[in-house]
Rosetta silent file (secondary structure, phi, psi, omega in degrees, C-alpha in Angstrom):
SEQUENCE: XXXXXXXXXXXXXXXXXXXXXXXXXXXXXXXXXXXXXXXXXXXXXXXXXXXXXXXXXXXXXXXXXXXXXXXXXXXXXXXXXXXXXXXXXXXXXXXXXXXXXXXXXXXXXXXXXXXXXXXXXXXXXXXXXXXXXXXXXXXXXXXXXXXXXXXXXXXXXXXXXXXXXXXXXXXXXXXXXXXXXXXXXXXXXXXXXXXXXXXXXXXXXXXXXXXXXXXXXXXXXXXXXXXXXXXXXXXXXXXXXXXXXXXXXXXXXXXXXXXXXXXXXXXXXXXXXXXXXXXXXXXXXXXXXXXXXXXXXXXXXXXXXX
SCORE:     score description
SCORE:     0.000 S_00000001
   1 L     0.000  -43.560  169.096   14.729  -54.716   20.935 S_00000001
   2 H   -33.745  -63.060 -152.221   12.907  -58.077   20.543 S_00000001
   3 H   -67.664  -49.436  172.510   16.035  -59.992   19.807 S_00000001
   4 H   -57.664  -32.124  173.714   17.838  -58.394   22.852 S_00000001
   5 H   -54.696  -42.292  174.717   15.057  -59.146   24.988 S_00000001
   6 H   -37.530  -85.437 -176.636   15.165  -62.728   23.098 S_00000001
   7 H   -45.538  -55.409  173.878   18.665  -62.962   24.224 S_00000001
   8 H   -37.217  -71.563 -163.144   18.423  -61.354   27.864 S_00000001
   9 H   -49.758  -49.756 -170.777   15.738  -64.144   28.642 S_00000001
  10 H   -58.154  -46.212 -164.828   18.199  -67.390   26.898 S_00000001
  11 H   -59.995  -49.644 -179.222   21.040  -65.869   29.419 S_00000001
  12 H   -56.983  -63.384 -165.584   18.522  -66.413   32.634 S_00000001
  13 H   -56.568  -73.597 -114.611   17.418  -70.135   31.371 S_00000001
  14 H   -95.384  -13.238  138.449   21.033  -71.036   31.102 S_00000001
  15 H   -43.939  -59.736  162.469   21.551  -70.440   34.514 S_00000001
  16 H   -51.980  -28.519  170.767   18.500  -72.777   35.354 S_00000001
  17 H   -62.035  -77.368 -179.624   20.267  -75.196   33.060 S_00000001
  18 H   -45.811  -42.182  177.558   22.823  -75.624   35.667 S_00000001
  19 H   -41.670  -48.768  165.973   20.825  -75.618   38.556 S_00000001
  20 H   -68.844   19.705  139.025   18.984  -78.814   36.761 S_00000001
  21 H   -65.427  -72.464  164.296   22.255  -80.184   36.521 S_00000001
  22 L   -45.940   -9.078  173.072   22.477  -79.743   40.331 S_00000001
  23 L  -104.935  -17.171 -166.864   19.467  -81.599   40.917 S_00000001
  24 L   -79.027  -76.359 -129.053   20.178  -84.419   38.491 S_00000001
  25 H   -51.416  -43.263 -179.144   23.551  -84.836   39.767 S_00000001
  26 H   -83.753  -35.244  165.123   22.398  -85.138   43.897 S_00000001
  27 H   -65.096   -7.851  152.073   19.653  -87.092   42.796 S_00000001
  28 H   -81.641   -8.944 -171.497   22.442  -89.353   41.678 S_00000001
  29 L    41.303   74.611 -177.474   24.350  -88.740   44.684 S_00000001
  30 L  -133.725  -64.901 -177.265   27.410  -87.649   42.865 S_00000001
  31 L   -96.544  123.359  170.977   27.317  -84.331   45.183 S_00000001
  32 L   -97.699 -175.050 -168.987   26.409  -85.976   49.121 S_00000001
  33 L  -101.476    5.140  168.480   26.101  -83.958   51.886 S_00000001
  34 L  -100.809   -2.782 -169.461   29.809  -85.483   52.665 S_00000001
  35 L  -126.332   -1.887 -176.042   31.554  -84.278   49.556 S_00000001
  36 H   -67.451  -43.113 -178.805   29.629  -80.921   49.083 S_00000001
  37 H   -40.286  -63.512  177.016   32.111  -79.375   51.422 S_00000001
  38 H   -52.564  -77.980 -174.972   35.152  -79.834   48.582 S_00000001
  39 H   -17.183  -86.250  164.713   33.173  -78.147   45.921 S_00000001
  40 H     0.030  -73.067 -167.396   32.385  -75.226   48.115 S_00000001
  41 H   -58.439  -42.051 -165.581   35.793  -74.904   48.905 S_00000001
  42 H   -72.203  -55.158 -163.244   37.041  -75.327   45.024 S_00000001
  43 H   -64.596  -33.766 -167.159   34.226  -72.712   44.096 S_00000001
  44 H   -79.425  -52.227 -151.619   34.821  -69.733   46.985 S_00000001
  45 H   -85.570   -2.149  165.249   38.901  -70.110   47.446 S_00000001
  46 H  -127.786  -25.893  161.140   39.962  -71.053   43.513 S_00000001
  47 H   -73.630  -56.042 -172.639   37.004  -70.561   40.805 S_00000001
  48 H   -81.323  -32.030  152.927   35.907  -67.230   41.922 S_00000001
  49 H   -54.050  -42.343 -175.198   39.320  -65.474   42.875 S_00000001
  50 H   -64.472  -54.628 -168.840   40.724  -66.500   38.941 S_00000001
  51 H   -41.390  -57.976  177.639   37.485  -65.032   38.142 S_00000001
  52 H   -95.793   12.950  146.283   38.269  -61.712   39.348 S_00000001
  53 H   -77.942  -49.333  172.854   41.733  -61.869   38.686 S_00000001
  54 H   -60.275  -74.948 -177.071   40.905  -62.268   34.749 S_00000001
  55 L   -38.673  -13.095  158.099   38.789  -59.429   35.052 S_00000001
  56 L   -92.583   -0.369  146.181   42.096  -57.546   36.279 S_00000001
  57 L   -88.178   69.045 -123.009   43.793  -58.611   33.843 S_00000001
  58 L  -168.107  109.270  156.020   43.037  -56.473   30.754 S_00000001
  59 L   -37.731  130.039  178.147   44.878  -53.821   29.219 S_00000001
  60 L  -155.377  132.476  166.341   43.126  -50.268   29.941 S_00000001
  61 L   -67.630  167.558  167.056   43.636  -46.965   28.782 S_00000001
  62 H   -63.616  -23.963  171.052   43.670  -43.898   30.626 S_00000001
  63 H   -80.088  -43.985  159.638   40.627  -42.885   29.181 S_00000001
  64 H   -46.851  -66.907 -154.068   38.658  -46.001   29.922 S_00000001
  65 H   -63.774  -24.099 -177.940   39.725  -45.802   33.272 S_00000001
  66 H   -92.105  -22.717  172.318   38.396  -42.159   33.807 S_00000001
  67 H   -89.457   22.517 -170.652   35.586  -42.929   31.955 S_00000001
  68 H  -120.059  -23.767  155.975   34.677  -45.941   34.182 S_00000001
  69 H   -33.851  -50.349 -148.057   34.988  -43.506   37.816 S_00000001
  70 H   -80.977  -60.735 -156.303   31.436  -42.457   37.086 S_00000001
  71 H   -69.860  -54.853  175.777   30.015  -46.419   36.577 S_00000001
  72 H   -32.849  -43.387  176.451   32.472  -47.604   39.590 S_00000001
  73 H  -115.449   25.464  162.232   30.670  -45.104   42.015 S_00000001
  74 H   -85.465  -26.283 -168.472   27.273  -45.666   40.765 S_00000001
  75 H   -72.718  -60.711 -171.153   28.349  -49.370   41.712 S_00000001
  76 H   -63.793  -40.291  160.434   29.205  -48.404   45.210 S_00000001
  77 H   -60.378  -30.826  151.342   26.129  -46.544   45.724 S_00000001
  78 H   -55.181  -44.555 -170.850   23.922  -49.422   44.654 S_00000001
  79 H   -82.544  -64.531 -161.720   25.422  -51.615   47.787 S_00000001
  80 H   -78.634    8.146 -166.032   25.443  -49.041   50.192 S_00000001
  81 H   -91.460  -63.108  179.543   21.911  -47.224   49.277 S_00000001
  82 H   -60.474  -33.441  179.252   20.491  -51.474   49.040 S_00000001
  83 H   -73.701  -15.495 -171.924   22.561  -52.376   52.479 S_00000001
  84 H  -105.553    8.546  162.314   21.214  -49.661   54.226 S_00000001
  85 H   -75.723  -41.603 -165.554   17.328  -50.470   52.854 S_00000001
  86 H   -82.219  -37.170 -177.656   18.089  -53.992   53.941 S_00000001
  87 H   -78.246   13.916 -164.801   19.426  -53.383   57.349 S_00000001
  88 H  -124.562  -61.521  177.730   16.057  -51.145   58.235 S_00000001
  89 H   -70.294  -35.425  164.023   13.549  -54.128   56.447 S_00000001
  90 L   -80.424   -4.529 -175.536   15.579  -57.242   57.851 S_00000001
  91 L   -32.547  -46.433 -163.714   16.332  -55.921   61.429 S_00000001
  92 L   -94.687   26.410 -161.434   13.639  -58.699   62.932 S_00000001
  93 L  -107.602  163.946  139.558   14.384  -61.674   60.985 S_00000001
  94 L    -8.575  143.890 -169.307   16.238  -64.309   62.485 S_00000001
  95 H   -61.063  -67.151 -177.836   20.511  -64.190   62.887 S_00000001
  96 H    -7.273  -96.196  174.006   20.302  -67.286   60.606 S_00000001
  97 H   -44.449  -46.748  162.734   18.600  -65.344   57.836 S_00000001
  98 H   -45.705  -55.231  147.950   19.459  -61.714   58.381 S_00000001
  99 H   -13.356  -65.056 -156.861   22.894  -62.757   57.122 S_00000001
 100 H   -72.262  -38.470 -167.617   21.547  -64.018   54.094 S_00000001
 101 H   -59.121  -42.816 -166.196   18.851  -61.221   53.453 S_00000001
 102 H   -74.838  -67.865 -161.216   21.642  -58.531   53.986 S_00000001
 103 H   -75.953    5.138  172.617   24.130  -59.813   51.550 S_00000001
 104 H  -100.373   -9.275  162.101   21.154  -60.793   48.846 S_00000001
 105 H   -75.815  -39.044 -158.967   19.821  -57.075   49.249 S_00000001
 106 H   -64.734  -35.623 -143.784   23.745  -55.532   48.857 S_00000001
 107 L  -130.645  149.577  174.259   25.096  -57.946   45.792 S_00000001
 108 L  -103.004 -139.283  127.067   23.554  -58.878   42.750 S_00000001
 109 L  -106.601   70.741 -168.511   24.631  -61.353   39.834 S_00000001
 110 L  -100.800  -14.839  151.198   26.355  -58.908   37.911 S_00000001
 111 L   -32.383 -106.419  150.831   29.081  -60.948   37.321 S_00000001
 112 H   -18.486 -125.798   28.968   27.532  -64.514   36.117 S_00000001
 113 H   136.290  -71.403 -158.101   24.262  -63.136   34.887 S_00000001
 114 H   -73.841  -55.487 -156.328   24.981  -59.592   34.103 S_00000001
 115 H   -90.566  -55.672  164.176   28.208  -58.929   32.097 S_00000001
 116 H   -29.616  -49.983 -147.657   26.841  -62.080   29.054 S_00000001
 117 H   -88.702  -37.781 -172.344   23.824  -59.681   28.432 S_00000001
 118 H   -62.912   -6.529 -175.343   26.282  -56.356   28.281 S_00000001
 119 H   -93.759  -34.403  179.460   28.358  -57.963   25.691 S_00000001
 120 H   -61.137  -44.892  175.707   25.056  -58.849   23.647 S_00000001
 121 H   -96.480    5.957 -168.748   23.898  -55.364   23.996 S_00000001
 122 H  -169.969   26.443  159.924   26.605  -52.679   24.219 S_00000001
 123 H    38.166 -161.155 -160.277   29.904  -55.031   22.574 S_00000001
 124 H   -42.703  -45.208 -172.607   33.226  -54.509   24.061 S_00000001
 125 H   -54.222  -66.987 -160.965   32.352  -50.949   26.150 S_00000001
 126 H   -52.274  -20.450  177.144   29.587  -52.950   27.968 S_00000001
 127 H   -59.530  -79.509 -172.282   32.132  -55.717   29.102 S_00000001
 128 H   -23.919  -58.831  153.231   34.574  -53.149   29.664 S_00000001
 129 H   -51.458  -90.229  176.025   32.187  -50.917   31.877 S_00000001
 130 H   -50.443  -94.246 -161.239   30.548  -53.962   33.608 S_00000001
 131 H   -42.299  -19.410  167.025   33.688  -55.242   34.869 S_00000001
 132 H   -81.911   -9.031 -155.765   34.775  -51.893   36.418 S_00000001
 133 H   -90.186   -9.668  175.342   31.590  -51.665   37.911 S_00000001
 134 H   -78.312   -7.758  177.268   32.188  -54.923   39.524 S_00000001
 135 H   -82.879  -30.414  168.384   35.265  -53.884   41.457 S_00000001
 136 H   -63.568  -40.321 -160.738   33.359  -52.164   44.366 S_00000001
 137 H   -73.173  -64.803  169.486   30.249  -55.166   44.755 S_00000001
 138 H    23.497  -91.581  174.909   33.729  -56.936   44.852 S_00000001
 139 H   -85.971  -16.800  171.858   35.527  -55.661   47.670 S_00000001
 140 H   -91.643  -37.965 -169.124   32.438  -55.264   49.868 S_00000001
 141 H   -32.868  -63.281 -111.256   31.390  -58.847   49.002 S_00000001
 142 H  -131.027   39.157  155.522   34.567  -60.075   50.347 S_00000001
 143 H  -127.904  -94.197  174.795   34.887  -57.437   53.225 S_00000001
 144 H   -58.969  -60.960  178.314   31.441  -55.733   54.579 S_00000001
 145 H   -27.642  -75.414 -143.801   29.734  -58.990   52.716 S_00000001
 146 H   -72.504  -51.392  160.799   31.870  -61.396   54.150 S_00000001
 147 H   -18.022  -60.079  163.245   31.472  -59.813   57.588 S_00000001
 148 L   -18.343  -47.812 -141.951   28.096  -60.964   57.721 S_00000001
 149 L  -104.866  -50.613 -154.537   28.889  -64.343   57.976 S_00000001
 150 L   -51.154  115.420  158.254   32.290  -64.170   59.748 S_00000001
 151 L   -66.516  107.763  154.180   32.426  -66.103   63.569 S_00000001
 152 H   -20.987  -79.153 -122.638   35.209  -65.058   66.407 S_00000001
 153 H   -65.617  -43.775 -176.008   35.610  -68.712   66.742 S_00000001
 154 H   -40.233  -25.171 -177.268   36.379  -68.789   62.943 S_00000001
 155 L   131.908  -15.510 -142.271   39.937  -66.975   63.434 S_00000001
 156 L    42.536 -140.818 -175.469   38.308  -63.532   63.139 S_00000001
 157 H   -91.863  -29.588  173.747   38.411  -60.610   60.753 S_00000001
 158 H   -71.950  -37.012  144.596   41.681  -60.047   59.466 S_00000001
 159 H   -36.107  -56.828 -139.959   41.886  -64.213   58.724 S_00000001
 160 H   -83.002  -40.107 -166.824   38.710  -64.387   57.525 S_00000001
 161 L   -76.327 -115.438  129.032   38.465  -60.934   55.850 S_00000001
 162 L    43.182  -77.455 -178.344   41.527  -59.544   55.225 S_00000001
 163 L  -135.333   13.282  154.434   43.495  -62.267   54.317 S_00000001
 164 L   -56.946  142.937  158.683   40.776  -63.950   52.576 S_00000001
 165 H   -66.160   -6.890  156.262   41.418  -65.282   48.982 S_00000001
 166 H   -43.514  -93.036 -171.803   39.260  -62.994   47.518 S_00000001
 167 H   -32.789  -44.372 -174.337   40.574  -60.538   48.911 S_00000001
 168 H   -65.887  -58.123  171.294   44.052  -61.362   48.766 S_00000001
 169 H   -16.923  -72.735  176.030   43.087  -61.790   44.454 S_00000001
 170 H   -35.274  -35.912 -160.149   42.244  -58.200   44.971 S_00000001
 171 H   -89.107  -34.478 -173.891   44.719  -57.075   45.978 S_00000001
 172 H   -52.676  -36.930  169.964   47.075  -58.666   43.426 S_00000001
 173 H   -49.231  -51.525  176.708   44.634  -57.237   40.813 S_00000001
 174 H   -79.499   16.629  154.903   45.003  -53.354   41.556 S_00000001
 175 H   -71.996  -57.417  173.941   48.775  -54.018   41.352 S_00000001
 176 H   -32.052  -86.749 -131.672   47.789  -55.222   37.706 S_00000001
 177 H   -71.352  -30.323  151.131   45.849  -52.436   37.120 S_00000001
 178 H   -10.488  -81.672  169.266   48.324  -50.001   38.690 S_00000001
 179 H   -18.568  -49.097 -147.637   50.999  -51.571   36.506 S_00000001
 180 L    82.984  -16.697  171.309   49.852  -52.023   33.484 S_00000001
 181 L   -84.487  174.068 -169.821   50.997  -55.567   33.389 S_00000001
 182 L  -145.431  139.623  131.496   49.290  -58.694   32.300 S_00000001
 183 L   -41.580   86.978 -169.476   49.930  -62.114   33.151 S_00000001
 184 L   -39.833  166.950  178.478   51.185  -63.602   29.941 S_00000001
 185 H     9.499 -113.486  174.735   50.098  -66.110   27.771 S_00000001
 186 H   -56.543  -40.045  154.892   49.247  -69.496   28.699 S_00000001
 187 H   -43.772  -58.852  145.090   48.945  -68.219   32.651 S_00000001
 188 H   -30.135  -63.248 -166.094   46.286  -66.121   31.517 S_00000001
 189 H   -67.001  -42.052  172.503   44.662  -68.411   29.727 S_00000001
 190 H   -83.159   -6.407  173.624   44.071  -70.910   32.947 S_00000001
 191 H   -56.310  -61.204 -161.685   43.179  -68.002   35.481 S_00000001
 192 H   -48.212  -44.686 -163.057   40.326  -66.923   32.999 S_00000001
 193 H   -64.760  -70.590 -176.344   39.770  -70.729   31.874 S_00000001
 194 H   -31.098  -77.645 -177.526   39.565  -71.515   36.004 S_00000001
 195 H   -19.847  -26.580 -166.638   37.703  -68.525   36.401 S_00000001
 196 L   -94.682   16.300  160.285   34.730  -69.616   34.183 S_00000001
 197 L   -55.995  -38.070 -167.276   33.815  -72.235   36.552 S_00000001
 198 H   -58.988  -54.502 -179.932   32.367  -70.371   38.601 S_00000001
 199 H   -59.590  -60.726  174.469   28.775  -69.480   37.039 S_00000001
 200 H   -38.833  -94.575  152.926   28.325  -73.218   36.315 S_00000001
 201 H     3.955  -76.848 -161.902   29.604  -74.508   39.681 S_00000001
 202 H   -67.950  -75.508  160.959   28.033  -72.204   41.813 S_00000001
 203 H     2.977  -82.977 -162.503   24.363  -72.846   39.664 S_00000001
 204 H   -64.466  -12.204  172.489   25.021  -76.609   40.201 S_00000001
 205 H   -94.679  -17.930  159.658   25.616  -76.848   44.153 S_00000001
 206 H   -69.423  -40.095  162.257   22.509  -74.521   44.311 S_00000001
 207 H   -39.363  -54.438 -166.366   20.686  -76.874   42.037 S_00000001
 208 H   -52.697  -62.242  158.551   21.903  -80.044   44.300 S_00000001
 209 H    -2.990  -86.835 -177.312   20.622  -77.785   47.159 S_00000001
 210 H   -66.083   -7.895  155.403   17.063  -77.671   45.877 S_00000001
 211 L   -65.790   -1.715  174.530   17.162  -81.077   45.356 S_00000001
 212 L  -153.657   53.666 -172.766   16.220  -81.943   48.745 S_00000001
 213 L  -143.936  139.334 -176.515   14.760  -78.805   49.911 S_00000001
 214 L   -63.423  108.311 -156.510   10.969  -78.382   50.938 S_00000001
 215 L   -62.438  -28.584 -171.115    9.140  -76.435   47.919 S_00000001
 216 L   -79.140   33.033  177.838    7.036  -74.259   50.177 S_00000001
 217 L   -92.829  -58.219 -165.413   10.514  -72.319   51.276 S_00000001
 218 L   -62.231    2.397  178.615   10.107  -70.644   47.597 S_00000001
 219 L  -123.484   51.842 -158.888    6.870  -69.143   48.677 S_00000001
 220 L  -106.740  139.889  168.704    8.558  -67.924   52.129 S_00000001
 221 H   -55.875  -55.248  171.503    7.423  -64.286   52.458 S_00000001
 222 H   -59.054  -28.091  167.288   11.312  -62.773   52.712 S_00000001
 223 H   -51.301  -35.866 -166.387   12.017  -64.778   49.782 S_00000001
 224 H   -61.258  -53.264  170.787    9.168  -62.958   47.989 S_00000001
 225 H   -76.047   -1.007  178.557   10.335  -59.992   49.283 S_00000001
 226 H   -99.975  -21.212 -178.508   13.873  -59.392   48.739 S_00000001
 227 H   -81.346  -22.751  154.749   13.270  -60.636   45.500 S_00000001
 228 H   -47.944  -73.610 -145.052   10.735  -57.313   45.072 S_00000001
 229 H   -61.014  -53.352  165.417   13.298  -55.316   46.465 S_00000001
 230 H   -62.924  -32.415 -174.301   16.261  -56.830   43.918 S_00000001
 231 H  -103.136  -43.578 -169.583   14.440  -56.980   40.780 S_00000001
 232 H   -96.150  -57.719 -169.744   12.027  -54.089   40.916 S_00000001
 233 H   -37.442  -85.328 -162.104   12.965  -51.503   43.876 S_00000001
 234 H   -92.031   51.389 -158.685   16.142  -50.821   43.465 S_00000001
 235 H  -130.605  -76.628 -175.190   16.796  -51.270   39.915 S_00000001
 236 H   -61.437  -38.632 -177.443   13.974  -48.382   39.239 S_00000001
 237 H   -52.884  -29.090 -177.390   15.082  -46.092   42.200 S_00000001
 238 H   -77.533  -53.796 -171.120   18.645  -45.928   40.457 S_00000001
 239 H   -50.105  -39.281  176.757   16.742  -45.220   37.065 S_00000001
 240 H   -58.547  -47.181 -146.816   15.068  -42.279   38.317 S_00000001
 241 H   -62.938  -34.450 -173.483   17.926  -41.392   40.682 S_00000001
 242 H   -87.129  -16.380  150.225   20.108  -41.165   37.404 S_00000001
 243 H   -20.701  -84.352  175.592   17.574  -39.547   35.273 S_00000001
 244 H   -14.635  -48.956 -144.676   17.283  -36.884   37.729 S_00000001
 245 L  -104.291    4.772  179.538   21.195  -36.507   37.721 S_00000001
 246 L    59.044   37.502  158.729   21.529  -36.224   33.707 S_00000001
 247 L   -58.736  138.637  157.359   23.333  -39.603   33.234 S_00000001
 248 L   -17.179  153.081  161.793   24.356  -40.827   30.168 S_00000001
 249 H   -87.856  -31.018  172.142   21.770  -43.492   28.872 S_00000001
 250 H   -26.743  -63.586 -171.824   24.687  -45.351   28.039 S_00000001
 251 H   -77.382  -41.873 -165.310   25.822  -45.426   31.623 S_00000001
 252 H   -72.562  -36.888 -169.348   22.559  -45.403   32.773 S_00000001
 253 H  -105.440  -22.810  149.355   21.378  -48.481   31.359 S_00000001
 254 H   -34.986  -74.041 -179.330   24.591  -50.422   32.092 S_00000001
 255 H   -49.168  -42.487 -172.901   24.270  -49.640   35.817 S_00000001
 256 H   -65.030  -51.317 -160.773   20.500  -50.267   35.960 S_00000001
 257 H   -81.931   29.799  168.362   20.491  -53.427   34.374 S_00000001
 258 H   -99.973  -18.994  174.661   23.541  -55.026   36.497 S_00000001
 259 H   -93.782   -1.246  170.258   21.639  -53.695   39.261 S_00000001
 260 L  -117.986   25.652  157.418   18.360  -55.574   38.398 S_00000001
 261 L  -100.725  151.914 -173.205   19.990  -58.878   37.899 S_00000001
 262 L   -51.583 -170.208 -178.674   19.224  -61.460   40.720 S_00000001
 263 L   -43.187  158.189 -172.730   20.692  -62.487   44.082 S_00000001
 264 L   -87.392 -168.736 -156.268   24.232  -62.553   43.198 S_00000001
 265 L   -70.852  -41.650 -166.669   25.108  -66.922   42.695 S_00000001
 266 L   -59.505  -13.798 -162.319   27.615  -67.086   45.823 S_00000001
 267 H   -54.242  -49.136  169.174   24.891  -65.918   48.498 S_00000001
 268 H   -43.266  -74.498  169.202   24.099  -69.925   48.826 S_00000001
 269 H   -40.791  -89.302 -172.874   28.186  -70.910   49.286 S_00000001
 270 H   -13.906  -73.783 -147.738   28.939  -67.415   51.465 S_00000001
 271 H   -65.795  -54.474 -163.872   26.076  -69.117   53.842 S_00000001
 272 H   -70.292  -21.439  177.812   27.087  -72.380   53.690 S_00000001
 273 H   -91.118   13.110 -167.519   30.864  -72.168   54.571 S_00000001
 274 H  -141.888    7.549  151.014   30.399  -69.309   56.946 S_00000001
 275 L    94.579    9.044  163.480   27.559  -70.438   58.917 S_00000001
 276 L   -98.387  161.807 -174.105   24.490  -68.543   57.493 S_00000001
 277 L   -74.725  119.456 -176.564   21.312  -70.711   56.214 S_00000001
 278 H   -64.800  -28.960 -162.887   22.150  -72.221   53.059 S_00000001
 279 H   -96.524    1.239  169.223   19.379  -73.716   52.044 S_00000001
 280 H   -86.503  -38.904 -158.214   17.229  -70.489   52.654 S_00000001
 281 H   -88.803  -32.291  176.881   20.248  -68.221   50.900 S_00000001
 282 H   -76.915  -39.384  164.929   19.418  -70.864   47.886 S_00000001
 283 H   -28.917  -79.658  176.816   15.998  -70.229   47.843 S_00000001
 284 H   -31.944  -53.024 -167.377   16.747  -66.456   47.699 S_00000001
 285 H   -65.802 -105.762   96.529   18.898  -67.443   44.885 S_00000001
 286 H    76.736  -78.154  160.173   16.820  -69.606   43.101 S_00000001
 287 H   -57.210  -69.900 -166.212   13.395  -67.500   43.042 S_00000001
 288 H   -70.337  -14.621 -158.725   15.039  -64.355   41.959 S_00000001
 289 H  -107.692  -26.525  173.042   17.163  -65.552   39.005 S_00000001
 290 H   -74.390  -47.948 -168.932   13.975  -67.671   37.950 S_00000001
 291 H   -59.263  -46.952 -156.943   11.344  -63.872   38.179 S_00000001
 292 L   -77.077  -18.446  148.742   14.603  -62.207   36.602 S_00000001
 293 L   -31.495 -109.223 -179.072   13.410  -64.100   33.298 S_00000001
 294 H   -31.917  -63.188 -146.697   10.683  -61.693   33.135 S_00000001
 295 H   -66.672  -53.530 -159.292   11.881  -58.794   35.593 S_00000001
 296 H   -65.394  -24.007  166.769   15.315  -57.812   33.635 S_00000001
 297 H   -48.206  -51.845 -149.065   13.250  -57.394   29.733 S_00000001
 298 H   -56.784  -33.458 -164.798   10.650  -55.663   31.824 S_00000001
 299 H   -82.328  -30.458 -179.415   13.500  -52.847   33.771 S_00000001
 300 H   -72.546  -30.534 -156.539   15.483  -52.215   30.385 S_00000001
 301 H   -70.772  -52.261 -159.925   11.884  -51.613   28.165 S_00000001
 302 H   -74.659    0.849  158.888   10.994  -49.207   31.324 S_00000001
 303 H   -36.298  -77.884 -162.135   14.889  -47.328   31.069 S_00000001
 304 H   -47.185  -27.819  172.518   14.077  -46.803   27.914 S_00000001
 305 L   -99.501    6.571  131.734   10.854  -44.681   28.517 S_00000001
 306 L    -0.563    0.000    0.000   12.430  -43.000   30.914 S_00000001
C-alpha cells in the first residue's frame, strides 16, 4: 500500500510540474494574453476530442462491456447526485462564478489525473473500467457542462452544444463502439498521440494563469469549499452509498477514487472561451489538485476500512 500511495502522490506533483511550466513560460511571455486565445482553442476543439476518441477506440468484448454498465451508472450518478449538491450550495454566488462552481462540483479529473493511478493499481481492468466510466462525465461535460457557460449571442445550443467538437467526437466514438471498428494503424497512433496533449496543455495555460493572479484568490472561501466538497464529500458519500449497496470493492474503489480526484483540468479553458471567470475556475483548479496530494492516499486508505 505504501508504494501505491508513493505512486498516487508522484501522479498529483506531475501535474504541478506543468502548471510550473505555465508560470515559467508567461513569465517569459511565450503565452501573452494575445496568443492565449490559440492554445485554448488547440486544447478544447483538437487535444481533448482525440483524447476521447482514443479512448473509443479500443477493442471490447461483450463481457467488458456488460461488466462496465454497473461503473458507467455509478459515473452518472456521481454528476447528477454532485450537480444537484452544487446547485442548492452555489445558488447565491455570483453568475460569473456559479458557472464555474457548478461544473467544478459535477466533473472531476478522472481523465488526466485519475485513469495514470488505475493503471498503477488495478493494470489493464482499471484502464479499461476508468475509461467507461468516463463516457457519462463526458457527455454531460460537453452538454449539461457546457450549458453552463453557453451565451444566446454565442450561436446558441445546438452550435454550441450539439454540434460542438466534443460532442461531435462523441458521437463518432459510439459508432466505434457500436461497430467494433478501430481506426487503423498510423491514424490511431496520432489521435491518441494528439490526444495526450491535453493533461500537459491544459496544466500549462492554468499554470500561465497563476502567473499573474493575486495569491489571496487561493484562500477565497468557495475555493476552500468546493474543494471540501470534491475531495472529501462526495468521494466518501459514494463509499458508503456503495457499501450499503454490496458493491464490488473492485468497482467500488475504482469509482471512489475517480470520484475524489480534483476539479477536472478543463474547468479553467470551459470558463475562459465561454465567458465564465477564468482566473477564479483556475484557482478552483489549482487548490484542489494541489490538497488532492494528500486527499486521494487519505480516501483509498479510508475505502479500504470500509
Amino acid at each position: 500500500m505504501n508504494e501505491i500511495v508513493s505512486r498516487m502522490i508522484n501522479t498529483q506533483l506531475l501535474l504541478f510540474l506543468y502548471m510550473l511550466c505555465g508560470v515559467i513560460v508567461a513569465k517569459l511571455k511565450i503565452i501573452r494574453n494575445d496568443n492565449r486565445q490559440v492554445l485554448v482553442r488547440l486544447l478544447m476543439d483538437v487535444a481533448m476530442p482525440m483524447m476521447v476518441l482514443a479512448a473509443f477506440n479500443k477493442k471490447t468484448t461483450a463481457e467488458e462491456i456488460k461488466a462496465s454498465f454497473l461503473v458507467m451508472l455509478i459515473a452518472l450518478a456521481g454528476c447528477v447526485v454532485s450537480g444537484l449538491i452544487g446547485r442548492v450550495v452555489w445558488r447565491k454566488q455570483p453568475e460569473n462564478k456559479r458557472k464555474v462552481l457548478m461544473y467544478a462540483s459535477m466533473f472531476s479529473n478522472a481523465g488526466n489525473a485519475g485513469l495514470p493511478i488505475l493503471k498503477l493499481v488495478f493494470d489493464d481492468v482499471g484502464v479499461f473500467l476508468g475509461s467507461m466510466y468516463l463516457i457519462p462525465p463526458r457527455i454531460l461535460q460537453w452538454t449539461v457542462g457546457l450549458g453552463f457557460f453557453v451565451k444566446p449571442e454565442k450561436g446558441g445550443w445546438v452550435k454550441n452544444v450539439l454540434l460542438n467538437p466534443m460532442v461531435v467526437t462523441i458521437y463518432i466514438g459510439a459508432l466505434l463502439m457500436a461497430t467494433g471498428w478501430q481506426i487503423p494503424g498510423v491514424f490511431g497512433t496520432a489521435i491518441s498521440n494528439l490526444g495526450s496533449m491535453t493533461a500537459p496543455l491544459s496544466m500549462i495555460l492554468i499554470g500561465a494563469t497563476l502567473s499573474s493572479m493575486d495569491l489571496r484568490m487561493l484562500l477565497d472561501k468557495s475555493v476552500l469549499l468546493v474543494s471540501l466538497l470534491r475531495l472529501l464529500v462526495f468521494p466518501m458519500l459514494f463509499a458508503v452509498g456503495l457499501k450499503w449497496l454490496g458493491t464490488d470493492l473492485t468497482t467500488m474503489n475504482i469509482c471512489v477514487i475517480l470520484l475524489a480526484m480534483p476539479v477536472a483540468s478543463n474547468t479553467a479553458a470551459m470558463a475562459e472561451r465561454y465567458g465564465g471567470d477564468y482566473v477564479f475556475a483556475s484557482a478552483c483548479v489549482s487548490v484542489t489538485t494541489l490538497l488532492s496530494v494528500l486527499t486521494v492516499p487519505l480516501i483509498t486508505w479510508l475505502v479500504q476500512l470500509l
